[in-house]
C-alpha positions, 0 to 999 in steps of 0.5 A: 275306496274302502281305505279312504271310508275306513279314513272318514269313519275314524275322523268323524269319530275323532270330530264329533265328540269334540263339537258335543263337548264344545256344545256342551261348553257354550250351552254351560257358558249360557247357562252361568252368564244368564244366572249372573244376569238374574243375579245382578237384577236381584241385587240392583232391587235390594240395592235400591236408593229411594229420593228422599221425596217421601214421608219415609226413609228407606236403609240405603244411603247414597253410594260411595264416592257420589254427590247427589243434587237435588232439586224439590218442590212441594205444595199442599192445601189446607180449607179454613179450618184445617189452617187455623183460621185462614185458608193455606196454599203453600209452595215450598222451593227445597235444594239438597246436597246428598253424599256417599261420605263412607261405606254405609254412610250418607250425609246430607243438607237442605235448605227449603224455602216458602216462596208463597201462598196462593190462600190468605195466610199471606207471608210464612215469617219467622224460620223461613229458609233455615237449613238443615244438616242430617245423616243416615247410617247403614248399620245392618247392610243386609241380613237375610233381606233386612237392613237397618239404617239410622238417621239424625236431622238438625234444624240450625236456625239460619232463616229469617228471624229463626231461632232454636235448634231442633233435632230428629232420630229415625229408626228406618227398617227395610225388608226385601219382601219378594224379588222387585218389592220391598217393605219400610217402617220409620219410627221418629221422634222430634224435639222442636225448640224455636218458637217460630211458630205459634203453640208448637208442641215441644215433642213430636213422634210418629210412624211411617209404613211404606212400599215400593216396587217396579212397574216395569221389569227393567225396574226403571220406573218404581212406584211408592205408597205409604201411610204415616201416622203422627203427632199433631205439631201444634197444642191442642191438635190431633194426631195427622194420618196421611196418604202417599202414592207416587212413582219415581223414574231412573232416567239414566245412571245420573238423572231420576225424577220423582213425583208423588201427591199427599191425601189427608185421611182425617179433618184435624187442624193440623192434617193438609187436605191434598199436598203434591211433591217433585224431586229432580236429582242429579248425581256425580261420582268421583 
């Protein structure tokens, strides 16, 4: 009898620090696979790629290898005096094209076009349906939560009765400002050289300052705000101030959804009273 105690004592001795230290292996393995977890939820934030349904860019373009098909709509209203003469109800169809092309580097197009007007301007004429070709280049991936990207934009006149070409540059800056919310500023400048449309100013320049951030923890569903302040596009207006507030809905790894609306802040001719805006992307990797 006092053998076999003798026998159990000296197994459990061997036993028991094996099972701590295999406890103390899984609590370790816990804790390391739970901080990768953290880890890849802060990178998928700063990672993000808004559509491009805003008043602004943000730094991240289309990720390598992908090919994004967009589908928009956008509408906005302006009173009689806000369109110069008449009231304006515009409806606008926008299919786009967007490519991961390189590393850092998206290329995309875009062909809006006016399929009507619920006011009294009736037919939108001349530039209806032109298309337009730009990039965004990533230059500064990521430093210490900034990143900076720049974009080029190209009017090629391919609508109806078009004529010129106009070009835009955009310097796009954003900051990871806290774990799930990020900051942008856009500065752009655009030279406008059709005459499509009437008293056009030749040169346009304005600043946009945006936010977005989840709603959810999942970040699945994100909300967008931003202010845009810019040169009135016409001779003779004011500068334009704007409103933007939206959300935009990653439904799945190919399918997001994005839908906004459009306050104008001030009564100039070339300022819209309320516009509202819908992106629906499909995206395919190969």
């Amino acid at each position: 009898m006092k053998g076999r105690l003798l026998a159990f004592l000296a197994a459990s001795a061997l036993i028991c620090p094996a099972a701590v230290a295999q406890n103390n292996k899984s609590k370790e393995t816990t804790t390391k696979e739970t901080t990768m977890v953290r880890t890849e939820t802060k990178a998928v934030a700063s990672g993000y790629d808004l559509l491009s349904n805003w008043n602004f860019d943000d730094s991240t373009p289309v990720t390598t290898g992908t090919v994004s098909l967009r589908l928009g709509y956008q509408y906005w209203t302006q009173s009689e005096e806000q369109s110069r003469g008449d009231r304006d109800d515009d409806h606008v169809i926008n299919p786009q094209i967007f490519w991961g092309a390189a590393e850092g580097l998206e290329i995309s197009v875009s062909v809006p076009v006016w399929v009507g007007d619920s006011g009294e301007t009736g037919d939108n004429g001349e530039g209806n349906a032109d298309t337009y070709l730009a990039f965004l280049w990533n230059f500064l991936p990521d430093q210490d939560g900034f990143s900076m990207a720049l974009k080029g934009a190209v009017r090629a006149p391919t609508g109806d009765n078009s004529n010129g070409v106009d070009g835009e540059l955009r310097l796009i800056l954003s900051h990871q400002c806290s774990e799930s919310v990020r900051g942008h500023i856009n500065a752009f400048a655009i030279s406008a050289n059709g005459d499509n449309d009437e008293d056009l100013r030749n040169f346009h320049w304005g600043a946009v300052f945006g936010l977005d951030g989840p709603l959810f923890g999942d970040e699945s569903l994100r909300w967008v705000a931003d202010y845009m302040h810019r040169s009135g596009e016409h001779f003779g207006s004011r500068n334009i101030n704007m409103l933007e507030l939206g959300t935009e809905w990653t439904i799945d790894a190919s399918n997001r959804l994005a839908s906004g609306i459009q306050i104008g802040l001030d009564d100039n001719e070339d300022t819209p009273n309320f516009g509202a805006r819908l992106t629906y992307a499909y995206s395919i990797g190969y």
